[in-house]
N, C-alpha and C positions, 0 to 999 in steps of 0.2 A: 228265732225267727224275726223277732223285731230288729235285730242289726242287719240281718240279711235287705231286709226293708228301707232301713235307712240308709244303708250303702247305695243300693238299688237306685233310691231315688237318684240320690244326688250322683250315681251313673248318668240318669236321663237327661237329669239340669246341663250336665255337663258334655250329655251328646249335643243337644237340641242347641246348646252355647255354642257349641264348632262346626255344627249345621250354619247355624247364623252366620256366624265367622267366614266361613269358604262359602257361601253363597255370595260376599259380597268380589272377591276376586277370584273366579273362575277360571282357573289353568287348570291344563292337563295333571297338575300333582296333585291340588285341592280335590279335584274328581276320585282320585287313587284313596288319596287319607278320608272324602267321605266314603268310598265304598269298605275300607276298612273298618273306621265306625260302624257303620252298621251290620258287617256282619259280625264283631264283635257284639252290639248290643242285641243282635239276633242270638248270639250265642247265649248271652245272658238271659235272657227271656225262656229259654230255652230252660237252664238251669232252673231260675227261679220258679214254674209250671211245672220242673218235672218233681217238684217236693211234695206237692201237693198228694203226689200218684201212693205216697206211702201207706196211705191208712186204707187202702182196697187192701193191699196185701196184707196188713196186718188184721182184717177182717176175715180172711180168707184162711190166715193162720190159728185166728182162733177158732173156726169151723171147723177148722181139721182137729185142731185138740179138744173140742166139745163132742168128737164124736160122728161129728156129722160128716153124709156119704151125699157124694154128689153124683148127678144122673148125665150117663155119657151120649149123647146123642150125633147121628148122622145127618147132619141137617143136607148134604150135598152128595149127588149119584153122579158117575162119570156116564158120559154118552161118547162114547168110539164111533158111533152111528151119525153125527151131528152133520149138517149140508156144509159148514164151515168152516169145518176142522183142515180141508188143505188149504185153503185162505190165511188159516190160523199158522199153519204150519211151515207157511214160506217165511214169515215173520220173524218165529221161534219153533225150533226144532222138536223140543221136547214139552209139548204142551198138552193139555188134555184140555177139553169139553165138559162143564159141569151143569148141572140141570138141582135146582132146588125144589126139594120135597117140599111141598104145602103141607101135606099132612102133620109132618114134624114140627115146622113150623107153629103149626095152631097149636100142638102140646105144647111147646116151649111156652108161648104167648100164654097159653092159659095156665100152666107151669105156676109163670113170674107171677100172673094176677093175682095168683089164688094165697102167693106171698105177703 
């Protein structure tokens, strides 16, 4: 993780360098090569944040190997009946109506609390 870090960095040094650089002569290609800088370092940014996401899963996995059951719940009812469903439907063709249960809600909510 630390080289990922220091690589990372001196990615930035080195955007924010050729930022500087094509801000100071502005043509049509300087505009092309910043917008590819940055969605490259959008890409990057991307990568490096999505590292992070691993240790949910690997908590998740050890739930399941400890044993532990988790509770399936319906938090959303469809409504066919809704006043805006043909509004909805000129839009997108195959769309539904969803109406959230409160009731389920406050389990969950008090579910996690009680965690």
């Amino acid at each position: 993780m630390p080289l990922i870090k220091n690589i990372f960095n001196k990615y930035i040094l080195f955007v924010f360098y050729m930022f500087f650089l094509l801000n100071l002569n502005s043509t049509k290609k300087h505009k092309m090569i910043r917008k590819i800088i940055f969605f490259s370092m959008f890409l990057c940014l991307i990568q490096v944040f999505s590292q992070h996401l691993n240790p949910i899963t690997k908590k998740i996995s050890e739930s399941h190997k400890a044993g532990a059951s988790f509770k399936s719940y319906s938090l959303f009812e469809s409504n066919p009946r809704s006043l805006q469903l043909p509004i909805y439907q000129k839009a997108a063709t195959d769309i539904s109506v969803m109406n959230i249960d409160y009731a389920v809600l406050q389990e969950i909510l008090k579910d996690n609390l009680s965690l």
